[in-house]
BAFI-3210 file (N, C-alpha, C; in Angstrom, 3 decimals, decimal comma, padded with zeros to 6 digits):
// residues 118
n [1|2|3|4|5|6|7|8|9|10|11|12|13|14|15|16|17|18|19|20|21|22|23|24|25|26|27|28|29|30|31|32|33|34|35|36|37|38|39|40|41|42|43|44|45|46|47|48|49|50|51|52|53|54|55|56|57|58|59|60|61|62|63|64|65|66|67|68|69|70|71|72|73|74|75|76|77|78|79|80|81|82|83|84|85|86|87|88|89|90|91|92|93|94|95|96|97|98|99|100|101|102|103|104|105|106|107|108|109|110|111|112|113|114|115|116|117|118]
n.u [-043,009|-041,689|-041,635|-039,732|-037,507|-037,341|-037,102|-034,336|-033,106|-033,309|-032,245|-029,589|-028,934|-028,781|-027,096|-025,023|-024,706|-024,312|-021,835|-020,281|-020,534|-019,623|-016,640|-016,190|-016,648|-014,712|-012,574|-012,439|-011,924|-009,388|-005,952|-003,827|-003,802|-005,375|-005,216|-005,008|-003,073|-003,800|-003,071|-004,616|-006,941|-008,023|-007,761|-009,480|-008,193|-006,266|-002,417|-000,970|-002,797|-003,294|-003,847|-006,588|-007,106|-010,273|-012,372|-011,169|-011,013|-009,758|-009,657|-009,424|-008,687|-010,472|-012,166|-011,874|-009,734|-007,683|-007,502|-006,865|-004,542|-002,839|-003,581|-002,014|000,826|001,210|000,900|003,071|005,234|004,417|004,942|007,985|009,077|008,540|009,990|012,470|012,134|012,801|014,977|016,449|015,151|016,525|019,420|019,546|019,055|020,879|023,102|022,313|022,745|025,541|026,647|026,007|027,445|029,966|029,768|029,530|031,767|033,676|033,080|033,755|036,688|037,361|036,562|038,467|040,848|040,462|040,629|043,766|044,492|043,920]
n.v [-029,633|-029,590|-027,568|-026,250|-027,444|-026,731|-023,989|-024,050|-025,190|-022,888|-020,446|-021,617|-021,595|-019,056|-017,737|-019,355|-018,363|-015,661|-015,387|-016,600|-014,148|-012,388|-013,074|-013,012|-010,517|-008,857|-010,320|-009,379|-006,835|-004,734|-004,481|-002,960|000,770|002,226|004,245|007,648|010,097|014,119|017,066|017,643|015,954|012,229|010,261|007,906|006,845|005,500|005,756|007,002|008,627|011,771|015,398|017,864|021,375|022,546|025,036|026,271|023,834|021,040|017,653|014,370|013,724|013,821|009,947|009,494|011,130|010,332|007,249|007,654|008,917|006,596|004,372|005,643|005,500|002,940|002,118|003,252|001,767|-000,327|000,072|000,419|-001,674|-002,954|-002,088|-002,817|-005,566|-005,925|-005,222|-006,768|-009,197|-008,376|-008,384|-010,978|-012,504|-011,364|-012,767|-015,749|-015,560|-015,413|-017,500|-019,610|-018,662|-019,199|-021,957|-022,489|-021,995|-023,432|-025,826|-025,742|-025,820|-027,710|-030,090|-029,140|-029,794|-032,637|-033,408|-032,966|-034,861|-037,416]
n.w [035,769|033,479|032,183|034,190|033,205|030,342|031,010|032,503|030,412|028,271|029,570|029,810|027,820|026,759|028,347|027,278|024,789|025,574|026,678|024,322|022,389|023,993|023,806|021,051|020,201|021,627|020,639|017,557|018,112|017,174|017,654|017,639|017,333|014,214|013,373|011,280|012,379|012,305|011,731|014,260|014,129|014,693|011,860|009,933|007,577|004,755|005,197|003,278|001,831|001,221|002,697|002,527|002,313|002,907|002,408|004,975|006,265|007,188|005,355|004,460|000,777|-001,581|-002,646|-005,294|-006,063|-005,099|-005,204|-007,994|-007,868|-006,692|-008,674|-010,622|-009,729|-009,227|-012,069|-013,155|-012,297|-013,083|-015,767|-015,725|-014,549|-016,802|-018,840|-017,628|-017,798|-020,842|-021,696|-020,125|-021,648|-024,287|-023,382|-022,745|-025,521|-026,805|-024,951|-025,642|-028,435|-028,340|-026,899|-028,842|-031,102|-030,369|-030,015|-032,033|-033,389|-031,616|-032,143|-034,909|-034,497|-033,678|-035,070|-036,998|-035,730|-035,090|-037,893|-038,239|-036,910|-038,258]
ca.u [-041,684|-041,244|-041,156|-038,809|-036,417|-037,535|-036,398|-033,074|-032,053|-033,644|-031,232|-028,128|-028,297|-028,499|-025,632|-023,763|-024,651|-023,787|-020,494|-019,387|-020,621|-018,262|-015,263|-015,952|-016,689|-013,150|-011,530|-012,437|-011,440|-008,247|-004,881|-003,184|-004,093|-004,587|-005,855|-003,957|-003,401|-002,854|-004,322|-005,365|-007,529|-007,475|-008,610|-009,332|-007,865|-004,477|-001,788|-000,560|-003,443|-003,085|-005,134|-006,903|-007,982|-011,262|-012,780|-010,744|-011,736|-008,625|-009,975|-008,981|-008,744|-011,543|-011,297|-011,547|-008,551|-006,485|-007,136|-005,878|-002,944|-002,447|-003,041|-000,965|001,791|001,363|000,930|004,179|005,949|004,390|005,983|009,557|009,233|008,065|011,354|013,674|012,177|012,121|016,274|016,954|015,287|017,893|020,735|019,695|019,260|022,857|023,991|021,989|023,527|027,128|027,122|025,669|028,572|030,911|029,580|030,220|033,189|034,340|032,684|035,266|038,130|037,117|036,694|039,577|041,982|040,390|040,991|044,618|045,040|043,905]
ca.v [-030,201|-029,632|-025,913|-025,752|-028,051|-025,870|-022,634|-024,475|-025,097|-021,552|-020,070|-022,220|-021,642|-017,726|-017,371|-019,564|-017,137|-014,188|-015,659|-016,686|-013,269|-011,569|-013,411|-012,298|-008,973|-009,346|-010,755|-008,486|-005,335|-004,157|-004,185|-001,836|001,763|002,152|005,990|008,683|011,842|014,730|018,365|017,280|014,548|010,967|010,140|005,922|006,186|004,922|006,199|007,644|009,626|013,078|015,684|019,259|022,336|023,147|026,752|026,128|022,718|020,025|016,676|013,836|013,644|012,502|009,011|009,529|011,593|009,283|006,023|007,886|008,943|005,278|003,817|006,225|005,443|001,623|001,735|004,292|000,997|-001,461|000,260|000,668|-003,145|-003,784|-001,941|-003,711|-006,686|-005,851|-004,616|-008,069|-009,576|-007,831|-009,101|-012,886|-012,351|-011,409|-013,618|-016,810|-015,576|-015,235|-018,863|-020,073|-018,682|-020,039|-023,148|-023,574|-021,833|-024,500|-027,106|-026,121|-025,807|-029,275|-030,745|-029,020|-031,062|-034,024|-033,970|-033,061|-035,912|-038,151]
ca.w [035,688|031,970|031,996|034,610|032,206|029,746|031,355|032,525|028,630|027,641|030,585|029,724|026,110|027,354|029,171|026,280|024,247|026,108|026,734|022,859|021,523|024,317|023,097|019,691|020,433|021,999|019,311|016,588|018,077|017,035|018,868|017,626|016,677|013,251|012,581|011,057|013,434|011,398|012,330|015,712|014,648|014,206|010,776|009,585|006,388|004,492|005,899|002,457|001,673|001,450|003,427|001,941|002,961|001,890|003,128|005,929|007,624|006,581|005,273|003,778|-000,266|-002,220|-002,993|-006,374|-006,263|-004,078|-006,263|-009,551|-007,853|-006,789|-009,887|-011,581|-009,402|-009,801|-013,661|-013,711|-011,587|-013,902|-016,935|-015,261|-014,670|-018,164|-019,980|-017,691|-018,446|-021,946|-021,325|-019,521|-022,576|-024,823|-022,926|-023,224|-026,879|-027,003|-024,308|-026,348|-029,847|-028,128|-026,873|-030,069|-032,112|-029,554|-029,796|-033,894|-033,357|-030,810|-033,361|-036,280|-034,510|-032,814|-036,636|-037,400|-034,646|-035,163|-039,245|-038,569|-035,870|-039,183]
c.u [-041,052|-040,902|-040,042|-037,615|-036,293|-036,650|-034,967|-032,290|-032,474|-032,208|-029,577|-027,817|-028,071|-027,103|-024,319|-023,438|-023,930|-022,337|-019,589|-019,477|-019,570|-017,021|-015,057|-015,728|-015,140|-012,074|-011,246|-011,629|-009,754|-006,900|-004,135|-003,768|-004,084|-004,956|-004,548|-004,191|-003,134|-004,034|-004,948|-006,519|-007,354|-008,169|-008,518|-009,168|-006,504|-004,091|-000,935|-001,875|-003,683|-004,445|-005,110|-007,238|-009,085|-012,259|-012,103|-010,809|-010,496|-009,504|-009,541|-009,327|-009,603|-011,220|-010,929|-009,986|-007,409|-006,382|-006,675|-004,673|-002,270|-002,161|-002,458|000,545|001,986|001,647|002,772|005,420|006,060|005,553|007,294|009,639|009,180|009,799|012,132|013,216|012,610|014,167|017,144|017,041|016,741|019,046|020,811|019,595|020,843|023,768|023,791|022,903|025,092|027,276|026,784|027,419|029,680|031,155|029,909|031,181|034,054|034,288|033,888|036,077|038,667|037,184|038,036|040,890|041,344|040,787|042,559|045,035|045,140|044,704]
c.v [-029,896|-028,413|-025,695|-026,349|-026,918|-024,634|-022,631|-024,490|-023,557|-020,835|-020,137|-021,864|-020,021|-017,640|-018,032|-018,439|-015,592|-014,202|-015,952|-015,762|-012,224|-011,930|-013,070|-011,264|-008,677|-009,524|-009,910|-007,120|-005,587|-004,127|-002,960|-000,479|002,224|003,584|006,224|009,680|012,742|015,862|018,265|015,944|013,386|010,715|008,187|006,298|005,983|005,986|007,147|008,895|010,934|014,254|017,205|019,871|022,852|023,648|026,143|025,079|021,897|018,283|015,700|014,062|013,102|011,064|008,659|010,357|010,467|008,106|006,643|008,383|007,540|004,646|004,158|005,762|003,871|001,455|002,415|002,479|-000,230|-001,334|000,353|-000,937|-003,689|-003,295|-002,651|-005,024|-006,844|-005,560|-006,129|-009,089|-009,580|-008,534|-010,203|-013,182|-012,799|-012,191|-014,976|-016,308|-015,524|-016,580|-019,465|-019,944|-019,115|-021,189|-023,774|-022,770|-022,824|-025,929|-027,077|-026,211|-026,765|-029,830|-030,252|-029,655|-032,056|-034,357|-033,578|-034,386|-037,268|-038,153]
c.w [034,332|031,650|032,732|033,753|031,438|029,845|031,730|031,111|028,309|028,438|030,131|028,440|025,782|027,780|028,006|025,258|023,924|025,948|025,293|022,565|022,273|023,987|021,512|019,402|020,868|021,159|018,065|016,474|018,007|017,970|019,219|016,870|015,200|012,237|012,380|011,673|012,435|011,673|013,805|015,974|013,853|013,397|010,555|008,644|006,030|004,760|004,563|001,285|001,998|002,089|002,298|002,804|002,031|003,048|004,643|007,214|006,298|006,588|004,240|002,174|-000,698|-002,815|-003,938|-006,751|-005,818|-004,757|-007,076|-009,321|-007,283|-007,827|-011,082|-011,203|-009,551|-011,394|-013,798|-013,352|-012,109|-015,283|-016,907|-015,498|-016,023|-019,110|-019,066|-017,342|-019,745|-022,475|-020,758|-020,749|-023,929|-024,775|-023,337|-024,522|-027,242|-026,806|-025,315|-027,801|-029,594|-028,152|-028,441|-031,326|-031,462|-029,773|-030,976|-033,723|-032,751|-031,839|-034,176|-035,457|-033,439|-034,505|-036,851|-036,670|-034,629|-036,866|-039,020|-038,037|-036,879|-040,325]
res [x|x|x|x|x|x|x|x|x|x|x|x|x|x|x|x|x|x|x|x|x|x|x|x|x|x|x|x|x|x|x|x|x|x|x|x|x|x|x|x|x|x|x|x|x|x|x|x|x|x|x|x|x|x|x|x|x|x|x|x|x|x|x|x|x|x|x|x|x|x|x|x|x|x|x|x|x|x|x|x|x|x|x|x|x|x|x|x|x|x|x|x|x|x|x|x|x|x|x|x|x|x|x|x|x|x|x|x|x|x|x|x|x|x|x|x|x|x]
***
């Protein structure tokens, strides 16, 4: 009597099994296509990575090549950002020292209509 229990939970906990790891299996895969075609075949890598010919068979770029032209092109994007930050700065300089002299300019010639009004 105990084995057949036995083999009932062994069984049931089988088939649960079977059944969660196909919904995962399921889940994981992909929806949409996400190779690059290029030459006739479909390659898995970024879609901005450039391809070679070498002795006549076309393959993707080493990846050492392909990161340093990334992070050349990021750093080039950082430094654009950095002068017109650096250009924005500037401005508010200017803009802060404009109001400033505005502001004691407005001062005297606020003292100055209130000492004639006296």
């Amino acid at each position: 009597m105990l084995s057949r229990n036995w083999c009932a939970i062994v069984g049931a906990g089988v088939m649960l099994l079977g059944i969660s790891s196909g919904s995962l299996a399921v889940a994981d895969t992909p929806q949409k296509d996400s190779s690059v075609k290029r030459y006739g075949v479909a390659w898995n890598v970024a879609e901005d990575r450039k391809f070679e010919n070498i002795n006549g068979i076309y393959q993707p770029e080493d990846i050492d090549k392909y990161m340093k032209r990334y992070f050349e092109q990021l750093f080039a994007k950082v430094s654009e950002l950095s002068m017109k930050m650096d250009s924005l700065s500037a401005q508010v300089t200017q803009l802060d020292a404009g109001i400033k002299a505005l502001a004691k300019k407005t001062e005297t010639s606020v003292g100055v209509q209130q000492m004639k009004r006296i």
